[in-house]
C-alpha positions in Angstrom: -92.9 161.2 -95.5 -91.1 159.3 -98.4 -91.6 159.4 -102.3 -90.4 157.3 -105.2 -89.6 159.9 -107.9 -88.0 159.4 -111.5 -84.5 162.0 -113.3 -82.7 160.5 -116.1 -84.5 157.2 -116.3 -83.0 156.5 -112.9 -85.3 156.5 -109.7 -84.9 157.5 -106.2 -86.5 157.4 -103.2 -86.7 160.6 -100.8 -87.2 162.4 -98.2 -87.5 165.7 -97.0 -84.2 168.2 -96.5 -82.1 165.0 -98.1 -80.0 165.9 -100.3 -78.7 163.7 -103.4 -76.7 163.5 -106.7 -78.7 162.9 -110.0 -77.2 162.8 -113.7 -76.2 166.4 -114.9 -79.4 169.0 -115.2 -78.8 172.2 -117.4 -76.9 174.9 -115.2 -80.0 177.3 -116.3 -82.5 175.4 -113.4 -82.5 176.4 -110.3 -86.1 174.8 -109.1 -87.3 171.6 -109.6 -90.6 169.5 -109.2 -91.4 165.8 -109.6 -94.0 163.9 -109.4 -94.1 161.1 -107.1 -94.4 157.4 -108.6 -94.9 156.0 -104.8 -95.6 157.6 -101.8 -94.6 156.0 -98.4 -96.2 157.7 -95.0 -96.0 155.8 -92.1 -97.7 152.9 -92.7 -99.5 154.0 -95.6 -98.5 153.2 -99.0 -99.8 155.0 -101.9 -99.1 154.0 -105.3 -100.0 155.5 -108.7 -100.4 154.4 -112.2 -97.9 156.4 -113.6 -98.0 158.8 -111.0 -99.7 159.6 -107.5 -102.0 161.9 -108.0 -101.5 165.3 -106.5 -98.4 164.8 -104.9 -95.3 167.0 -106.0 -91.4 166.6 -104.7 -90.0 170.0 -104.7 -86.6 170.8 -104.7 -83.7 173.0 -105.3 -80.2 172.6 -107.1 -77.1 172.9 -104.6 -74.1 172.6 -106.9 -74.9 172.0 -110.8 -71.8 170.5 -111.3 -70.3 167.7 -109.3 -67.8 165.3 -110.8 -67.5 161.7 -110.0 -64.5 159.4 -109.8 -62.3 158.8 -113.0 -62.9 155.6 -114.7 -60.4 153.7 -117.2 -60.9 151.4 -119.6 -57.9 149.1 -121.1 -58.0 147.7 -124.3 -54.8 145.2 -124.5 -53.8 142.2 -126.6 -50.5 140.6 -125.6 -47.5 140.4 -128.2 -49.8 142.6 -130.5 -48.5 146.0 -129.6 -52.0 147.3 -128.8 -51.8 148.9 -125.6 -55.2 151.7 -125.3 -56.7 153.2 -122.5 -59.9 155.2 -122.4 -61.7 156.8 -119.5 -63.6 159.8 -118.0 -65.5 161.0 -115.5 -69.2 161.1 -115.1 -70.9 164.6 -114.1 -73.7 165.2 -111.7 -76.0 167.9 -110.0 -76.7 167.9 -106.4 -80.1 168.6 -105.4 -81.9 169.3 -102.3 -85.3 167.8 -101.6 -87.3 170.8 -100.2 -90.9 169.5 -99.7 -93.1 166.5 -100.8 -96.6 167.6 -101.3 
């Protein structure tokens, strides 16, 4: 069974015992639950308006922080003497999809 499910206005579709990175949670959560925008089962295909009803994606965090790859941004305008770079690196949480129910 698959499920459509919505963290930080982003949305992903899942399955059970997957696991996946999602924008930074607070450290302080250890258990999550969703609620599932779309379920897919087999053939069936169950949508709900927001949400389907009765159906929650549990799951756990693995690692509450994971940083991504450094970005750079270069601000430069030729014989100007403005030479500026910027950049960062985003930060994530790993979860692990436990059961969708």
């Amino acid at each position: 069974m698959k499920a459509v499910i919505t963290s930080g206005n982003k949305q992903y579709l899942v399955a059970e015992k997957e696991t996946l990175l999602v924008d930074k949670l607070p450290e302080d959560e250890k258990e999550l639950t969703f609620d599932a925008l779309l379920t897919i089962d087999g053939d069936k295909v169950k949508v709900g308006a927001p949400t389907v009803d009765g159906v929650k994606v549990t799951a756990k965090v693995v690692d509450p922080l994971v940083k991504g790859e450094k970005t750079r941004a270069i601000r430069y305008h030729a014989k100007k003497r403005v030479n500026k770079v910027t950049g960062g690196r985003h930060e994530y949480t790993r979860i692990q999809i436990e059961s969708i129910k």
